[in-house]
MIVO-529320 format. One record per residue (C-alpha): residue in three letters; x, y, z. Coordinates in pm, whole numbers, plus 50000, padded with zeros to 5 digits. Each point is the difference from the previous one (the first is absolute). Layout:
BEGIN
  type      x      y      z
   Ala      X      Y      Z
...
***
This chain:
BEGIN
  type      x      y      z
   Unk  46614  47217  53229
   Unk  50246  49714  50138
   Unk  50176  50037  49644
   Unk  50036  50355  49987
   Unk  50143  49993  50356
   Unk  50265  49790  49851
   Unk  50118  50143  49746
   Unk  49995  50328  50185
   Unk  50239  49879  50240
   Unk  50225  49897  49679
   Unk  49966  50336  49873
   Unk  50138  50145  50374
   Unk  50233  49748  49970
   Unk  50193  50071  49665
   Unk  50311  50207  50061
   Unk  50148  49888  49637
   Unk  50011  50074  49634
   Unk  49980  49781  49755
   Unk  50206  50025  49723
   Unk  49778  50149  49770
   Unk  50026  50339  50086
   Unk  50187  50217  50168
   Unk  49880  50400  50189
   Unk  50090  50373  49826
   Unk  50331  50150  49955
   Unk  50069  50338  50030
   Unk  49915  50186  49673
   Unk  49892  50389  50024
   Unk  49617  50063  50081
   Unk  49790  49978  49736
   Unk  49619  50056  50090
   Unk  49693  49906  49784
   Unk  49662  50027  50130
   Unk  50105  50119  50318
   Unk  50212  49717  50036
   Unk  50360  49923  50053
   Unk  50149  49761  49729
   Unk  50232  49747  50097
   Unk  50167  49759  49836
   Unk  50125  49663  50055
   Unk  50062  49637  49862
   Unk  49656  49788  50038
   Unk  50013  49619  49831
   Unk  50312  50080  49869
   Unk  49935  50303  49802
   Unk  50020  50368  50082
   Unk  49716  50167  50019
   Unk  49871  50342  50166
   Unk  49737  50029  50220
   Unk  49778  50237  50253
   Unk  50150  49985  50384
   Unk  49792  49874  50235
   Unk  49728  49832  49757
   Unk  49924  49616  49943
   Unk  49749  49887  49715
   Unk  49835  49694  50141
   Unk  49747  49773  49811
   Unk  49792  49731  50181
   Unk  49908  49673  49926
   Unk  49654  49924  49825
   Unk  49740  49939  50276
   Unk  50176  50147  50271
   Unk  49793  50316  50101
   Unk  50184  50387  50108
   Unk  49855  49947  50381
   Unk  50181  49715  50047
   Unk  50342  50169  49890
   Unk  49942  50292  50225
   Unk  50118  49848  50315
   Unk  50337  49946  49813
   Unk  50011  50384  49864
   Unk  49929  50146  50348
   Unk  50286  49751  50133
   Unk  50228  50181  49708
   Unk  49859  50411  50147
   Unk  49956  49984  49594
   Unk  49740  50226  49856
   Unk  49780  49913  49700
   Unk  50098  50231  49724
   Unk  49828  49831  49709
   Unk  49712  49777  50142
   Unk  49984  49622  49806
   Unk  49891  50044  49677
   Unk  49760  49738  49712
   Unk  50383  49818  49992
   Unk  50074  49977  50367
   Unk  50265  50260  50057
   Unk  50018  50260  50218
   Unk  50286  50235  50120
   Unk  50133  50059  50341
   Unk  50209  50235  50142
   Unk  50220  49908  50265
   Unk  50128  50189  50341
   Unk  50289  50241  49918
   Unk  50338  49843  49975
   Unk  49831  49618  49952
   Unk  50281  49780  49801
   Unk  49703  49910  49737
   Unk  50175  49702  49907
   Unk  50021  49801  50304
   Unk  49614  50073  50036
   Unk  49983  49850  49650
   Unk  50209  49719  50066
   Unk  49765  49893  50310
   Unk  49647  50069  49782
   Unk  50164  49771  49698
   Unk  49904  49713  50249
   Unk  49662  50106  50116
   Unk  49723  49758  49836
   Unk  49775  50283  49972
   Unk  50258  50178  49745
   Unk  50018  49921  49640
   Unk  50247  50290  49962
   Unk  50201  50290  50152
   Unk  50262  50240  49816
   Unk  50104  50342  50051
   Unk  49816  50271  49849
   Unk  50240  49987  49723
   Unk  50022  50276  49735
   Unk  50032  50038  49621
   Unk  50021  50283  49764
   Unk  49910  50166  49652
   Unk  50225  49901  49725
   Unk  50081  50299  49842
   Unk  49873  50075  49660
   Unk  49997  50371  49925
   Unk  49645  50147  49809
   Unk  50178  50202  49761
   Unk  49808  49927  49725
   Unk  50325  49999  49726
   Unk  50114  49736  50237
   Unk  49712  49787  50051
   Unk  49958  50021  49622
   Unk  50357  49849  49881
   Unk  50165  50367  49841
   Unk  50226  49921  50294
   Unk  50178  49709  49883
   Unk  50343  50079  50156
   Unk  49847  49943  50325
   Unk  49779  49724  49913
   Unk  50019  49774  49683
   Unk  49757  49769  49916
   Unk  50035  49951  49656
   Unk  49731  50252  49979
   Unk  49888  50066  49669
   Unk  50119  50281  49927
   Unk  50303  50036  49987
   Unk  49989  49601  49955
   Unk  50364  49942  50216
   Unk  50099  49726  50191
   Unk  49829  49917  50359
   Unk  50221  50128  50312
   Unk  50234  50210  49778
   Unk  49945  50267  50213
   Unk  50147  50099  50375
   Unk  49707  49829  50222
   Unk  49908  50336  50168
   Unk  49672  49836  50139
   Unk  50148  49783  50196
   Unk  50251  50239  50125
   Unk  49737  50225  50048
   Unk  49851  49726  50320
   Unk  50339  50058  50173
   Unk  50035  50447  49929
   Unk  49883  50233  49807
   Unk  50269  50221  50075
   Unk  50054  50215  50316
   Unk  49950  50408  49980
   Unk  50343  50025  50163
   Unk  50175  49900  49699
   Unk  50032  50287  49713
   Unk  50122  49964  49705
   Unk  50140  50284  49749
   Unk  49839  49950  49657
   Unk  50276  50219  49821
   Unk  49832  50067  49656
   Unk  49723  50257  49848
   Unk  49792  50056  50242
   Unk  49677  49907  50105
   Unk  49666  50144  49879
   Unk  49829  50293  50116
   Unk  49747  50332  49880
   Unk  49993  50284  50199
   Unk  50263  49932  50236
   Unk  49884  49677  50131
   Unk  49987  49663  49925
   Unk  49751  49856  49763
   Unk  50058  49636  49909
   Unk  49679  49802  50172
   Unk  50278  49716  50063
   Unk  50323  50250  50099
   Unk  49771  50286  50228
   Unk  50060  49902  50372
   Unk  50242  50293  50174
   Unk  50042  49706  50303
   Unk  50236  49801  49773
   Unk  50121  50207  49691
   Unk  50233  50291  50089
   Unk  50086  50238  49785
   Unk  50373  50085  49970
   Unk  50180  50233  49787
   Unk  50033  50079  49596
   Unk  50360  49989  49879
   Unk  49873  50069  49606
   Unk  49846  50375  50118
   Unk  49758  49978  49721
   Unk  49769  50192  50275
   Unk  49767  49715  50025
   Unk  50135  49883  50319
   Unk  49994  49603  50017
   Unk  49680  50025  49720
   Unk  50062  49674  49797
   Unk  49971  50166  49629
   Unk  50187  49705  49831
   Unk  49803  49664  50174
   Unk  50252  49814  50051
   Unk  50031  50105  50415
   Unk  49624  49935  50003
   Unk  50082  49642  49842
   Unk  50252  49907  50223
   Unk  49867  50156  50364
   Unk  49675  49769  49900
   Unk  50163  49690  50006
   Unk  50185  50045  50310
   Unk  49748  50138  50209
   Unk  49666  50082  49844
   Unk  49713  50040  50255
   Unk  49874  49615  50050
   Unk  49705  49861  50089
   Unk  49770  50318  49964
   Unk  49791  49868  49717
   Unk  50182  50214  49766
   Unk  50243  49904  49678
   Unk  50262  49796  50102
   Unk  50234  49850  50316
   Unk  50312  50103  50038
   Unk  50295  49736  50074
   Unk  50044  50160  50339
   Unk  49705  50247  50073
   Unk  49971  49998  50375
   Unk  50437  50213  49948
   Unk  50006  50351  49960
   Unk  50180  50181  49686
   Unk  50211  50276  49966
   Unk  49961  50162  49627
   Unk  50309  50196  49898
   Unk  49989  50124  49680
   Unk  50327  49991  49756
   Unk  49854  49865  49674
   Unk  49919  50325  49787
   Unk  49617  50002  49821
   Unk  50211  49842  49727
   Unk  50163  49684  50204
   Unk  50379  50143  50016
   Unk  50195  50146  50289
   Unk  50342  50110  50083
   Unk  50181  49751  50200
   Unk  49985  50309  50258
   Unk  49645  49951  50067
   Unk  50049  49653  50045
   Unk  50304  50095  50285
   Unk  49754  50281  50120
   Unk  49705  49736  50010
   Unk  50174  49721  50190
   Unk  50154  50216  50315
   Unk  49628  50119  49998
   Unk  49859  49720  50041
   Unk  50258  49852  50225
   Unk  49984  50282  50250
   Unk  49639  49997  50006
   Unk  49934  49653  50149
   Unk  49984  49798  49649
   Unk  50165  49631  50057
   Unk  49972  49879  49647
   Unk  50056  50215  49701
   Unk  49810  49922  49733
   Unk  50173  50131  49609
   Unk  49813  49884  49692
   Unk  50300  50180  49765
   Unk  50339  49910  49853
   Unk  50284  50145  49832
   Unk  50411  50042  49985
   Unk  50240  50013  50265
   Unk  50002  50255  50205
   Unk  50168  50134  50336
   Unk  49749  50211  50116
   Unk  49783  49643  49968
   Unk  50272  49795  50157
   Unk  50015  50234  50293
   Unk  49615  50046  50065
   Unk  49995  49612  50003
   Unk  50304  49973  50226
   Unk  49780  50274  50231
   Unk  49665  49790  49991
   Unk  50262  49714  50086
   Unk  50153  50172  50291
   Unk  49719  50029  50130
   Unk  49837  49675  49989
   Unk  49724  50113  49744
   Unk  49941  49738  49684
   Unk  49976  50114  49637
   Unk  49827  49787  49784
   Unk  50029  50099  49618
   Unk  49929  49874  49720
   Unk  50258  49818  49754
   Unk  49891  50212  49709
   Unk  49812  49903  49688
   Unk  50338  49871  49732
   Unk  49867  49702  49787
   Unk  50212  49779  50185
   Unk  50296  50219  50069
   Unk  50180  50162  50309
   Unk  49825  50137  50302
   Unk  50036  50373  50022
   Unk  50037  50190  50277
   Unk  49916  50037  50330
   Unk  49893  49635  49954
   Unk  50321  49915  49916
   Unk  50172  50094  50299
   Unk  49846  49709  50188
   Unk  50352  49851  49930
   Unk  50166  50188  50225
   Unk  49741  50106  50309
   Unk  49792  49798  50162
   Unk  49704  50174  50083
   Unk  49871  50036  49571
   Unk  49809  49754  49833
   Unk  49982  49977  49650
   Unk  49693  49876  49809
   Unk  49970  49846  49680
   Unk  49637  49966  49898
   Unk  49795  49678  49892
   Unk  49650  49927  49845
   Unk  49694  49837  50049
   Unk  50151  49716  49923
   Unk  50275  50035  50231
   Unk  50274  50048  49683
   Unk  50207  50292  50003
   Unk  49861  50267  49795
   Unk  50194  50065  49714
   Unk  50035  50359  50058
   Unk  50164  49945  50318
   Unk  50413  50034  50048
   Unk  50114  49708  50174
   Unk  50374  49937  50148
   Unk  50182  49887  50300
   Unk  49906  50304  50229
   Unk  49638  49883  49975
   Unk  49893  49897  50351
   Unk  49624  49891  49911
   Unk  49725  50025  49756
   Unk  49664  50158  50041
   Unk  49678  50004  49758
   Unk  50058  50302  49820
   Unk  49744  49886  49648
   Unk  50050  49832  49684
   Unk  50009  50336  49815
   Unk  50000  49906  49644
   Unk  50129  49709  49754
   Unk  50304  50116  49803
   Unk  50051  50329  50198
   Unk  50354  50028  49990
   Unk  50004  49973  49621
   Unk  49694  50219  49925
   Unk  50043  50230  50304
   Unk  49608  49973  49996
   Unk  49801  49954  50313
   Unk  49632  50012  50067
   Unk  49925  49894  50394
   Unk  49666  49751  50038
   Unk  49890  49761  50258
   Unk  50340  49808  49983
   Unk  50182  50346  50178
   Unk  49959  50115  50335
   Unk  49670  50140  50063
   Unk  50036  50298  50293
   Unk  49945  50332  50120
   Unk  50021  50333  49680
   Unk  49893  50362  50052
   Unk  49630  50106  50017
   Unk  50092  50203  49731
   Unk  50191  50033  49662
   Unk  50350  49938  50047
   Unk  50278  49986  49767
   Unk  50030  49629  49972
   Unk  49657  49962  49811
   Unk  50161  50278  49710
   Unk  50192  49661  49850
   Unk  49784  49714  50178
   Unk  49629  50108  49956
   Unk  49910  49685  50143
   Unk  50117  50065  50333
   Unk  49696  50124  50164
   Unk  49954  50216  50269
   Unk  49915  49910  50359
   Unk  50152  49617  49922
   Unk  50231  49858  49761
   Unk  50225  49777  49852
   Unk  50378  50030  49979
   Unk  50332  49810  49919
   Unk  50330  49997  50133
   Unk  50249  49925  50237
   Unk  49840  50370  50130
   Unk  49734  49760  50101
   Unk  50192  49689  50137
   Unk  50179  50213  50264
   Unk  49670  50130  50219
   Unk  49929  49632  50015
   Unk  50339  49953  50169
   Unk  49974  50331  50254
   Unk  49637  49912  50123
   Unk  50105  49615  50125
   Unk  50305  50178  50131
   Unk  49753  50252  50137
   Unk  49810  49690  50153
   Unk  50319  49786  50141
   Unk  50120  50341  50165
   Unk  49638  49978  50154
   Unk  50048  49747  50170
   Unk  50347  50073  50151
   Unk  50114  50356  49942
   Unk  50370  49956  50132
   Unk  50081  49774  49712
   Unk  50324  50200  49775
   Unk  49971  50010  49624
   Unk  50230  49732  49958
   Unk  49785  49735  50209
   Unk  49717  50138  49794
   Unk  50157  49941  49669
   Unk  50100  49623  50135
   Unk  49607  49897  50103
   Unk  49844  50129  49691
   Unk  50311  49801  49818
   Unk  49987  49705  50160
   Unk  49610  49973  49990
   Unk  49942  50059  49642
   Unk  49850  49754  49779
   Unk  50214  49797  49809
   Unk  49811  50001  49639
   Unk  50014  49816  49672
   Unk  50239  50212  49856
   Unk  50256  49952  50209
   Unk  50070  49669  49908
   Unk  50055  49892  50330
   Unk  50281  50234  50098
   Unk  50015  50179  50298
   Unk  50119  50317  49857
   Unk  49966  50170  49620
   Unk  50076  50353  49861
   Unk  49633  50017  49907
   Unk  49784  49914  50323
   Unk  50332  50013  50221
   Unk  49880  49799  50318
   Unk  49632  49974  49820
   Unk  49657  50145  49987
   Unk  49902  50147  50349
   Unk  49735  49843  50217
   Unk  49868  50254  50274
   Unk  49840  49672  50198
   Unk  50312  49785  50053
   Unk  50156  50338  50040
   Unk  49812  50045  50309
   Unk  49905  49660  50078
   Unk  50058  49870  50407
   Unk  50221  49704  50023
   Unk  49930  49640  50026
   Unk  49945  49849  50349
   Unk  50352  49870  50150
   Unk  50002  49604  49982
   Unk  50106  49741  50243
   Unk  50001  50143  50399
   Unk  50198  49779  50182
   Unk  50215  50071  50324
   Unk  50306  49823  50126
   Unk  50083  50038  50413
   Unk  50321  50228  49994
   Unk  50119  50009  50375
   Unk  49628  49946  50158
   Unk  49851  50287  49728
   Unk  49796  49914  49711
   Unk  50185  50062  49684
   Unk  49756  50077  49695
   Unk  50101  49949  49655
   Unk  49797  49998  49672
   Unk  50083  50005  49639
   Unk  50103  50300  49850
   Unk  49730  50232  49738
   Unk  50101  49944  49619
   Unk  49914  50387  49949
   Unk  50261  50218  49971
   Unk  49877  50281  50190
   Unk  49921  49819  50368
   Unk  50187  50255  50239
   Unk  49915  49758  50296
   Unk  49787  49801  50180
   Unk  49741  50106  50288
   Unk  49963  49700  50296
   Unk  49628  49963  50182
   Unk  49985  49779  50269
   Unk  49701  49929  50231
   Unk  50051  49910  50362
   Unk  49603  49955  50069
   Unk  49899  50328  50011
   Unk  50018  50124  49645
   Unk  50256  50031  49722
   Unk  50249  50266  50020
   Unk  50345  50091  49767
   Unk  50266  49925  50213
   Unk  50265  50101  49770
   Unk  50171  50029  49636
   Unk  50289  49798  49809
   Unk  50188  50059  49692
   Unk  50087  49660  49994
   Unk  49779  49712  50025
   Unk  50047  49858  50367
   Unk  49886  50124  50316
   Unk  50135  49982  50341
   Unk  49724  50073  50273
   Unk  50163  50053  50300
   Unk  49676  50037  50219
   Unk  49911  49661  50001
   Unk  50225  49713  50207
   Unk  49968  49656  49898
   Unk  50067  49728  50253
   Unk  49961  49616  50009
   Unk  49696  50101  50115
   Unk  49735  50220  49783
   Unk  49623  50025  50123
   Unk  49972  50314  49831
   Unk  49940  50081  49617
   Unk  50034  50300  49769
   Unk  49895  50050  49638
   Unk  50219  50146  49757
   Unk  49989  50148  49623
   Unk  50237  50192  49774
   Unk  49871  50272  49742
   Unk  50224  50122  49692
   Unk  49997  50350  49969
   Unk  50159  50171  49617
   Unk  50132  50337  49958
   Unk  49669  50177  49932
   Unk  49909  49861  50368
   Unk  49744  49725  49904
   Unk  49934  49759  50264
   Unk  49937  49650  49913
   Unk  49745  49775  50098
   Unk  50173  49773  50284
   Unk  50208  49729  49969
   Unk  49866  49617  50141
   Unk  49921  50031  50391
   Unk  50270  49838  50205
   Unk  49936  49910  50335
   Unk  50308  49951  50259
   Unk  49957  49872  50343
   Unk  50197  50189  50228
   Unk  50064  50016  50437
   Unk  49985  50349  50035
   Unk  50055  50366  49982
   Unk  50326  50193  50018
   Unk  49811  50321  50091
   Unk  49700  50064  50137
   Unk  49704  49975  49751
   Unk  49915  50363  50025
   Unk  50329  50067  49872
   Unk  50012  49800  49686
   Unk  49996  50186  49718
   Unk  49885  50315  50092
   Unk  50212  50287  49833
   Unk  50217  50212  50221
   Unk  49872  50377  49922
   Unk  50352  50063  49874
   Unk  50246  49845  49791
   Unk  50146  49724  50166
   Unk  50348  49831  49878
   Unk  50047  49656  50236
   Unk  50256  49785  50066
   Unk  50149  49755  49759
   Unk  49918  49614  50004
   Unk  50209  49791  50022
   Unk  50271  50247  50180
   Unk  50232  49864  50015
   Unk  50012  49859  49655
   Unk  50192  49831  49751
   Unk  49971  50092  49671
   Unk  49601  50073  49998
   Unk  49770  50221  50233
   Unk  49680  50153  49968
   Unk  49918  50359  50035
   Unk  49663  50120  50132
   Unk  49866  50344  50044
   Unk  49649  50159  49954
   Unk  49833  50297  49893
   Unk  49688  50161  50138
   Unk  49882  50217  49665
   Unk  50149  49921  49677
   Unk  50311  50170  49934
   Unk  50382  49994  49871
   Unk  50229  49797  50184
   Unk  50394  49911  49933
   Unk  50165  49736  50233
   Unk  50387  50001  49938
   Unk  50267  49778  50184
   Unk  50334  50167  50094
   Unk  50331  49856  50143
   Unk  50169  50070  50379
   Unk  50143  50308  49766
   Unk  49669  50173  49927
   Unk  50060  49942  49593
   Unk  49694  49874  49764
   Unk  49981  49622  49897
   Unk  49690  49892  49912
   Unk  49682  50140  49931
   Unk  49728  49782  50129
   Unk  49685  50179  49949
   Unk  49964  50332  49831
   Unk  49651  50118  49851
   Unk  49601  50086  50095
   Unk  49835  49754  50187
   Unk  49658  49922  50103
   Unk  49845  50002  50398
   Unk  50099  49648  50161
   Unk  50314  49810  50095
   Unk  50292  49896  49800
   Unk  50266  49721  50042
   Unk  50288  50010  49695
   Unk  50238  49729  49994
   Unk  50321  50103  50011
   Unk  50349  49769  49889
   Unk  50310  50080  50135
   Unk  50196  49741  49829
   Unk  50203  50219  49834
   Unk  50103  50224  50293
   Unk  50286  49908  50282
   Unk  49892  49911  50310
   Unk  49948  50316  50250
   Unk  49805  50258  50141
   Unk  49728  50182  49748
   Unk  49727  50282  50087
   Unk  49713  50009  49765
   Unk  49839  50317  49996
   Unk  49625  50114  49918
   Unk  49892  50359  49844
   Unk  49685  50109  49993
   Unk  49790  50318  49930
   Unk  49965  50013  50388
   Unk  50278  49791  50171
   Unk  50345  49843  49996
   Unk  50036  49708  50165
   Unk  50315  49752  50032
   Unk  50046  49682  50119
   Unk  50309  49763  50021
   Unk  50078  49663  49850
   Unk  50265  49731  50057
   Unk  50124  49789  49748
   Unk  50184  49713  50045
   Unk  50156  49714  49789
***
């Protein structure tokens, strides 16, 4: 009893955290069991975990009554009583920082262990059975037997799949020959669910409506957005998006580039963001200027290069040259070589699996599609493709082409869009660029006219960024300047700052650069006071990182009053520069209550523009931007902020 009294006055005692851990930030609500999930950096590693619950294990021979006195000290309740291995779970009072309890059992002698009820999660691996059984090989390769290819030559869609499976929000326009259906509705097991297929309009007027009669629609809509995980055929690359089917492929596979100009404002003006158009031919104006519409618009195209032994990319692909928002796709095979079908060239942007097809093609002209194509979606009933390829079965099938390569391409676009739907084509076009797998046949180069930037991967398309490395501070006029190293990826937008003042880790702010002034704490020659600090990366498809090391910084105290500290004013806020005066840098710092666009542009004494120093959307939380004057005369400047709701200016002073 004499011990427990003890180490019961330690536990009152303990007003500190240890390294080792650090309390929740402030991530949207996410409940599970009727709990709230937090999440937070515990022995160095981010986890998530349920609010207000501690899993505590005791140590063998010590009996629950004797731990009870120490639970009704806590007001905890005894969720999960101790189990055959000793643990239990508590839950504490409302608004209890659980780590500083944990921090204070860690050195009871009756405790073996204490954590927070920490969670963890399904990897995702659809049941589709064509999935689970290998015909899917562009998402998964194995090396399974058949087709016999190469292990990993495919896009890594399962391990995207752990981060999204798409987001209904995002639709996009599958402009080809429709979709199947009998009697008016749909009719495909895999391609049947009116929540996320919507019909559009027939530009052919064979009277059909949007009734695939050729296959190839049914082919392509498959692969970018079959119905996943329903125990039924097969997964598509992003099945959790919606589609929009637009037919302007006749029953025989040709259209009038009319259609295809018809097709695209369509889609466009019905909510599609990416443009999916498994076709190719000539040059064409009316093409040029549907593109330049989906463009104007901020709508992405992806279309395949064409299928030229080796020759030019046709058109629309082609125009990737000269607008930013189209991707063109060359297509590779199982064993991540480009098929030799495929046209290659210099306006190829990536490569996709789009099948083997078969050896000596482009002398023969023969074809016959087995397990070494692209197995997907095909009508539920006859359809012209099966009059010259019998072995293309109904239901599901195999097909070649770069037809097939560019579906891979929309649904990863499908799934970065996901994950940030304010992205523009052209930042689209960069990630899935930039993250695509560098493969044999490249010889090492960053760039050739037959993968163009490589073969797509959908999970470092998606992937979050690495934690920031090396938190330190300097003391910059009695504040704590932070600094870490900058992210290697190309796509961190900025960087979010935690810190922890004892009562549980909040963001207190954002930085495009990699420093950190925080103005709220004053540093003297004497400190008695400590905070905790860490630094997440955050990419352009708004992945968080896990946190950077845990700095501590002692510190005097507070410039504000605690309640103050980084609470959000309810409406935009622009605030005074710092330093101001200043010569030649100063930081900027405003906030933003919801996220939201926001421009910040400095002006001279004579009200004209010179500098733009933020301008785009922006996520809830405050933002410091460094700004460098060096180039400007000394003066006065006004800096003014727009937003959807406010205009605010302020006034700076530089002087050299």
């Amino acid at each position: 009893m004499l011990l427990y009294k003890k180490y019961l006055k330690i536990f009152l005692a303990i007003l500190v955290f240890m390294i080792a851990f650090t309390s929740e930030d402030l991530i949207a609500q996410q409940i599970i069991g009727g709990k709230v999930v937090k999440r937070g950096i515990w022995n160095n590693k981010e986890v998530e975990y349920a609010d207000g619950q501690i899993a505590l294990k005791l140590k063998s021979g010590v009996q629950m009554q004797s731990v009870i006195p120490l639970i009704n000290k806590l007001n905890a309740t005894i969720v999960e009583n101790f189990d055959k291995l000793r643990w239990a779970l508590l839950e504490l009072p409302t608004g209890t920082d659980i780590f500083s309890v944990i921090t204070a059992l860690m050195n009871n002698p009756m405790i073996e262990a204490v954590e927070p009820n920490m969670m963890a999660q399904t990897t995702f691996n659809p049941n589709d059975p064509s999935f689970q059984d290998g015909h899917q090989w562009a998402l998964r390769n194995i090396g399974q037997n058949p087709p016999g290819g190469t292990n990993d030559a495919d896009i890594d869609a399962p391990e995207a799949w752990n981060i999204t499976q798409g987001n209904s929000n995002i639709i996009i326009g599958i402009l080809d020959s429709g979709i199947p259906m009998l009697s008016g509705s749909l009719s495909h097991p895999d391609l049947d669910d009116l929540n996320k297929i919507i019909l559009g309009n027939d530009y052919t007027n064979d009277g059909e409506g949007v009734r695939d009669l050729l296959g190839h629609g049914t082919h392509v809509a498959g692969i970018v957005s079959a119905e996943t995980n329903n125990s039924t055929g097969i997964a598509g690359v992003a099945g959790d998006c919606k589609i929009l089917v637009v037919q302007v492929f006749n029953a025989s596979g040709y259209l009038w580039w009319s259609w295809f100009k018809n097709g695209v404002i369509y889609a466009v003006d019905n909510g599609a963001k990416i443009i999916n158009f498994s076709g190719a031919g000539g040059a064409s104006q009316e093409a040029y200027d549907a593109v330049a519409y989906a463009d104007s618009h901020n709508v992405l195209l992806v279309a395949s290069a064409g299928n030229n032994c080796g020759a030019r990319v046709f058109y629309p692909a082609a125009y990737s040259s000269s607008f930013p928002n189209v991707i063109a796709v060359s297509a590779t095979d199982h064993n991540d070589v480009i098929s030799e079908y495929s046209s290659v060239g210099p306006q190829v942007n990536v490569a996709a699996p789009g099948g083997y097809g078969t050896a000596n093609f482009c002398e023969t002209e023969d074809i016959y599609y087995d397990a070494d194509d692209i197995y997907s979606t095909t009508p539920n009933y006859s359809f012209n493709l099966q009059n010259l390829h019998p072995e293309v079965t109904q239901n599901y099938g195999y097909l070649a082409g770069s037809s097939m390569a560019a579906p891979h391409v929309s649904g990863v676009a499908g799934l970065v869009l996901s994950l940030n739907p304010n992205l523009i084509p052209s930042q689209v076009r960069n990630i899935l660029q930039q993250t695509a797998d560098k493969v044999a046949g490249m010889g090492g180069q960053n760039f050739t006219n037959d993968y163009g930037y490589g073969r797509i991967n959908a999970y470092k398309a998606i992937q979050p960024p690495t934690a920031p490395q090396n938190l330190t501070y300097t003391i910059v006029s009695n504040h704590p300047l932070l600094s870490w190293n900058a992210n290697t990826e190309f796509d961190v937008v900025r960087y979010d700052i935690y810190r922890d003042l004892g009562d549980g880790s909040t963001k207190i702010g954002s930085s495009t650069t990699t420093s950190y002034n925080d103005y709220d704490l004053y540093i003297s020659s004497s400190n008695p006071y400590f905070a905790f600090y860490y630094v997440t990366a955050v990419d352009l498809t708004n992945l968080e990182s896990s946190g950077s090391n845990i700095l501590r910084v002692w510190y005097n105290g507070l410039q504000k009053e605690r309640s103050e500290i980084a609470q959000l004013p309810k409406d935009p806020t622009l605030y005074q520069n710092y330093p101001n005066p200043f010569n030649p840098i100063t930081i900027v710092k405003y906030s933003l209550p919801v996220e939201q666009f926001v421009s910040i542009k400095l002006y001279n004494s004579l009200g004209q523009e010179i500098s733009t120093i933020v301008e785009g959307v922006k996520q809830e939380g405050f933002y410091q931007e460094s700004f460098n004057a060096s180039k400007l005369p000394s003066g006065i400047y006004f800096y003014k902020m727009i937003t959807g709701t406010t205009i605010q200016t302020q006034k700076m002073i530089l002087q050299k």
